[in-house]
C-alpha positions as CSV (number, residue, x, y, z in Angstrom):
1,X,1.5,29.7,-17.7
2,X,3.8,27.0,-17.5
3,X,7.7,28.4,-16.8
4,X,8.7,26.3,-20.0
5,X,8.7,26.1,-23.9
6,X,7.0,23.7,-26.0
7,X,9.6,23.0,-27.8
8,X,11.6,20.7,-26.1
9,X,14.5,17.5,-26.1
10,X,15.0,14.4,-24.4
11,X,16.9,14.5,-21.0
12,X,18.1,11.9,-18.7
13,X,17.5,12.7,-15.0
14,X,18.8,11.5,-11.7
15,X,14.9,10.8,-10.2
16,X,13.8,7.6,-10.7
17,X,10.8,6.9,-13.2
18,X,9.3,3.6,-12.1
19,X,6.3,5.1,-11.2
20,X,5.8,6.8,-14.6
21,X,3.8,5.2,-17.5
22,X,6.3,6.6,-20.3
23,X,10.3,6.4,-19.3
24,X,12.6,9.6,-21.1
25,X,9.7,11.6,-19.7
26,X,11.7,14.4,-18.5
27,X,12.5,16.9,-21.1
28,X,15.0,20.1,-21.3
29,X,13.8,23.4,-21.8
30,X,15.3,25.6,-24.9
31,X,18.0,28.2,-23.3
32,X,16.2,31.7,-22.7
33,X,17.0,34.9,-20.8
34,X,16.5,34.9,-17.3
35,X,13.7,36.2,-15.3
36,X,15.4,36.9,-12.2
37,X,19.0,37.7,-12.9
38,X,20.1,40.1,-16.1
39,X,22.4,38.8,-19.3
40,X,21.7,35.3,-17.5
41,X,20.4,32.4,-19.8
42,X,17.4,29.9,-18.0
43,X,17.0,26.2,-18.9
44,X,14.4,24.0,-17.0
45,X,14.6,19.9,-16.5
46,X,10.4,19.2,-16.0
47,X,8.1,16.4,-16.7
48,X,5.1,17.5,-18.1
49,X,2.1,15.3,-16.6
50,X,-1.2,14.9,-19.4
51,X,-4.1,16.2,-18.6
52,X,-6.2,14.5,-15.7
53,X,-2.9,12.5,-15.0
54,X,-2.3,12.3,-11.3
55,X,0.9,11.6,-9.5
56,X,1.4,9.6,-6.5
57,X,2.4,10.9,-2.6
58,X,5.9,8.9,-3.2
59,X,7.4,10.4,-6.2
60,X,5.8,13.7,-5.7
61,X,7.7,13.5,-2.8
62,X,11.1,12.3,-4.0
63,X,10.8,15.2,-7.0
64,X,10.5,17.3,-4.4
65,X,13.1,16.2,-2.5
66,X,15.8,16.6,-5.1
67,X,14.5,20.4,-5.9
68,X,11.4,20.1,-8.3
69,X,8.5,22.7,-8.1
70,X,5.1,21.9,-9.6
71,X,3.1,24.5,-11.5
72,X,-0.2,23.0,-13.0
73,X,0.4,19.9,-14.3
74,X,4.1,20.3,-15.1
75,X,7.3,19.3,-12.3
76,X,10.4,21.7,-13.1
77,X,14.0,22.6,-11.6
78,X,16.4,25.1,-13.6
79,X,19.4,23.6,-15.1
80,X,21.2,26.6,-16.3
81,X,24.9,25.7,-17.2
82,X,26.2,28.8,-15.8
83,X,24.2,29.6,-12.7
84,X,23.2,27.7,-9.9
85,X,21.8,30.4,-7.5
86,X,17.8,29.5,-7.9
87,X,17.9,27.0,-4.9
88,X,15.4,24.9,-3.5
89,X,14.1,26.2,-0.1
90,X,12.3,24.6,2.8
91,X,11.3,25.1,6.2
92,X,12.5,23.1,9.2
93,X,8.5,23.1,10.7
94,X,9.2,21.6,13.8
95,X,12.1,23.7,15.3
96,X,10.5,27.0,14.3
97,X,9.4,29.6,16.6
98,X,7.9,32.9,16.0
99,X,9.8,35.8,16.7
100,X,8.5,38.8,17.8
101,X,7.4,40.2,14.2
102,X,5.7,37.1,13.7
103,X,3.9,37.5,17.0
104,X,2.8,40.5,16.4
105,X,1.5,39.5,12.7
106,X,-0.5,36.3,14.0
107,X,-2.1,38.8,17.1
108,X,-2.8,41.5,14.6
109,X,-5.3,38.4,12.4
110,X,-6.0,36.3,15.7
111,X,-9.5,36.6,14.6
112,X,-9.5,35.7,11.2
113,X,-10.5,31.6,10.6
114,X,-8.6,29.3,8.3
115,X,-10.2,26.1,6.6
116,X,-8.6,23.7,4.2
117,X,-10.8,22.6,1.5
118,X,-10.4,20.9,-1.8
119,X,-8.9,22.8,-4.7
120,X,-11.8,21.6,-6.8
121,X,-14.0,23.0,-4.9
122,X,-13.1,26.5,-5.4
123,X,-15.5,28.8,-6.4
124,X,-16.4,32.4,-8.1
125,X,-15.2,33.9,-5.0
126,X,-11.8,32.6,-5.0
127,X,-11.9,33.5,-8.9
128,X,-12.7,37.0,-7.9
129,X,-9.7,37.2,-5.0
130,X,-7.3,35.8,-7.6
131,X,-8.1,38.2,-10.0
132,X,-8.1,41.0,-8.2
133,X,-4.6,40.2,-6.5
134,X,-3.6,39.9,-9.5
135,X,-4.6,43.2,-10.9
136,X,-3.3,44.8,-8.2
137,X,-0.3,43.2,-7.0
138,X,1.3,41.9,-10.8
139,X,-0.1,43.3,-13.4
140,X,3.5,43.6,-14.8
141,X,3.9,40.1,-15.1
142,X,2.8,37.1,-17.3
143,X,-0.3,36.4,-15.3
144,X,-1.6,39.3,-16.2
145,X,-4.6,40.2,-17.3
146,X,-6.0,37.4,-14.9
147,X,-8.4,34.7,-17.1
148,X,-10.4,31.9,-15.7
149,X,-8.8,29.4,-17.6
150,X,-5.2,30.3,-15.9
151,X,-6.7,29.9,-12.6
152,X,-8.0,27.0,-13.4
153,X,-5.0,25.8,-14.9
154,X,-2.8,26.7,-13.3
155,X,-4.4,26.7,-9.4
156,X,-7.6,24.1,-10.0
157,X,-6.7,21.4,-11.9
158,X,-4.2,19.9,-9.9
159,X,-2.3,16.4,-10.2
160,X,-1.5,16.1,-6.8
161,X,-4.9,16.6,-4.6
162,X,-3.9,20.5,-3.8
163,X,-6.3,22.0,-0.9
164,X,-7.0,26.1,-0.8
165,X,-6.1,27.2,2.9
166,X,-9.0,29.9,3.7
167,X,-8.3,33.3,5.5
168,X,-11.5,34.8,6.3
169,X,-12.7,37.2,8.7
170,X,-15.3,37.2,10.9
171,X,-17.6,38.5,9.1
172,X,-17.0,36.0,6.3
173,X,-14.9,37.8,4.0
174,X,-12.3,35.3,2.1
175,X,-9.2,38.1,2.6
176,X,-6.4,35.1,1.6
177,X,-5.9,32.0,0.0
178,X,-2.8,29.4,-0.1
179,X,-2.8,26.8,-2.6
180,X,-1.1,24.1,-0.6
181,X,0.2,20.2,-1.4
182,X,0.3,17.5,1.0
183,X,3.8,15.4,0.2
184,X,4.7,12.7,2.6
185,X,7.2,14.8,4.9
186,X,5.6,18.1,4.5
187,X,3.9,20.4,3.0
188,X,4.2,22.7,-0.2
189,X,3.3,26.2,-0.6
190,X,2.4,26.3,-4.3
191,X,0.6,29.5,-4.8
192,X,-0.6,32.2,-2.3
193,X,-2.8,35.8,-3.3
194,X,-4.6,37.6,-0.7
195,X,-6.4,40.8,-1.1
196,X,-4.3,43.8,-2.1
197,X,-6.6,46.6,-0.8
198,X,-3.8,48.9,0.9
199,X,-5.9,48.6,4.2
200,X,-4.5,45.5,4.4
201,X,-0.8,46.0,4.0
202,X,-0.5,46.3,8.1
203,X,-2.0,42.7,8.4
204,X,0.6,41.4,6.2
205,X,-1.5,38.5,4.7
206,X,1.1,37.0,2.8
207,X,3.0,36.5,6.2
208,X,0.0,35.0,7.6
209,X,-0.4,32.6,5.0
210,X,3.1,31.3,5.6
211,X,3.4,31.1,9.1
212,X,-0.3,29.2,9.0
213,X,1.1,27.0,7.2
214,X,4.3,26.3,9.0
215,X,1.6,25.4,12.0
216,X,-0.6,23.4,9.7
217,X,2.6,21.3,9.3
218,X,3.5,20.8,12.9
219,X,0.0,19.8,13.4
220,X,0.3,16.9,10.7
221,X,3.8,15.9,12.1
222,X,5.5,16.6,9.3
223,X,9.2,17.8,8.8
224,X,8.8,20.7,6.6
225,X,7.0,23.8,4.5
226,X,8.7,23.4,1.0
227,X,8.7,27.9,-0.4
228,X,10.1,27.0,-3.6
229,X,12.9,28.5,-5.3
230,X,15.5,31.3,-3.4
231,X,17.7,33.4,-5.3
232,X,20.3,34.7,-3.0
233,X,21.2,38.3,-4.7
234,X,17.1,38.8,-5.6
235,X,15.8,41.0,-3.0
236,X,12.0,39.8,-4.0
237,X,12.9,36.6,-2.6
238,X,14.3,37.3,0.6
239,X,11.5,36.6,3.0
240,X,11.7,32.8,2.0
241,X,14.7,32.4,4.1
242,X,13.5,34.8,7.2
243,X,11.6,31.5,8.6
244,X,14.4,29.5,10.1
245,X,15.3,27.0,10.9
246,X,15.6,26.6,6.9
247,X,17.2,24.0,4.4
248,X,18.8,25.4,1.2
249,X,19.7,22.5,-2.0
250,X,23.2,23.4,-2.4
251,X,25.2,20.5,-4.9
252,X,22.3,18.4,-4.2
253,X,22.7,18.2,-0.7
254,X,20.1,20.0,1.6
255,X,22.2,22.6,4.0
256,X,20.9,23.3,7.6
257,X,20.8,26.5,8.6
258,X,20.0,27.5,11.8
259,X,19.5,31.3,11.3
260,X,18.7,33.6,8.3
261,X,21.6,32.6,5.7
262,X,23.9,35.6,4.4
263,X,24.0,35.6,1.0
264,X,27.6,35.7,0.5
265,X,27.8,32.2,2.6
266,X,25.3,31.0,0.4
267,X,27.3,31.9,-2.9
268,X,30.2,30.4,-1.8
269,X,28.9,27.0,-1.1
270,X,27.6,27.2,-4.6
271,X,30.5,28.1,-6.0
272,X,29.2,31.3,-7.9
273,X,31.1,34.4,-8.0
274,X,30.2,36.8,-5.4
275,X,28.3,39.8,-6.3
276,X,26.4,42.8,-5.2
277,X,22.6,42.3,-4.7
278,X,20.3,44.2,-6.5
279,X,19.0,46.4,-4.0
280,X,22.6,47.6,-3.1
């Protein structure tokens, strides 16, 4: 589940490690091919957490700061020598605005009701949403066939105090779920599946579940919706930078940008060699 081998060695890392129990906690992946981009080779910095380890508001916060996602109970960043295009992403909560397609997604569910409740507290019924996203949506990928035990895993067991955002309808119906994490200047979307019934697809759920939590955000007074990782010439990935204002990590600097990036800016900055995307 975890987007890293066992088999691992020692790495130094810039984030401080007072707040950890062991120091050298932070290991370095073994190189493997790339997920995302062809003939490319992935390494990951991460700290793997034991189990029932928690981690406190402060450093989850700092990790995320300098452009660490969590998945379970591990805390990763790629560290590929010769690629730097997966880049931390987040949202600028308080200066966002709707536009008009995200109008007309939010009147199109303006009946649904969203509650935040305690990841531990999830249920057969999220079990059965999760796998049925999964089975319809990726069941190409490695979460697939869906099991109990990654859900739990990867979705339940959380270090950090994660909350399930509910989408439901009227009638009830649980239609959506974002796994969310509360850091001290915002929040992170971790993990988001919905149902995939094509009748659906004009509600755009996954939309939904973003822009709800761009407003759960604002409502905390917090500065920002971390998305994760945004690879600039992966067409997949292109939504996460439609919600702007956004921040991109570039050099280990966060980059405001007050409109949908273009990817060639972006490749520039980063100092990797301009290609086609995909989808071209």
């Amino acid at each position: 589940m975890h987007p890293y081998a066992d088999n691992t060695v020692n790495h130094k890392d810039i984030v401080h490690q007072e707040h950890l129990e062991q120091q050298n906690s932070f290991n370095l992946s073994p190189p493997s091919l790339c997920s995302y981009l062809p003939y490319q080779v992935s390494q990951l910095t991460f700290l793997l957490l034991e189990p029932n380890q928690s981690i406190d508001s402060k450093l989850y916060t700092q990790l995320s700061t300098q452009g660490f996602r969590r998945s379970g109970n591990a805390f990763y960043r790629p560290n590929c020598q010769s690629c730097a295009q997966c880049i931390s992403s987040r949202v600028v909560v308080k200066e966002f605005s709707p536009s008009r397609r995200y109008r007309k997604v939010l009147n199109r569910n303006s009946e649904v009701s969203v509650k935040f409740i305690a990841a531990t507290q999830a249920t057969q019924e999220h079990y059965a949403l999760y796998q049925k996203y999964i089975s319809g949506r990726h069941a190409d990928g490695d979460m697939y066939p869906p099991s109990l035990h990654t859900f739990e895993q990867f979705l339940v067991d959380s270090p950090t105090g994660s909350v399930f955002m509910e989408v439901r309808e009227p009638n009830n119906k649980l239609i959506a779920v974002a796994v969310t994490d509360r850091l001290n200047d915002g929040l992170s979307s971790i993990y988001t599946f919905f149902d995939p019934d094509p009748s659906y697809n004009s509600r755009s759920l996954g939309v939904l579940c973003i822009l709800t939590q761009i407003e759960a955000a604002k409502n905390l007074d917090l500065d920002y919706l971390y998305l994760g990782f945004w690879i600039p010439t992966v067409k997949k990935m292109s939504y996460k930078t439609d919600y702007a204002p956004i921040e991109l990590l570039i050099n280990n600097y966060w980059t405001y940008f007050p409109q949908t990036p273009d990817y060639n800016e972006v490749l520039n900055l980063i100092n990797t060699s301009t290609v086609q995307p995909f989808w071209l």
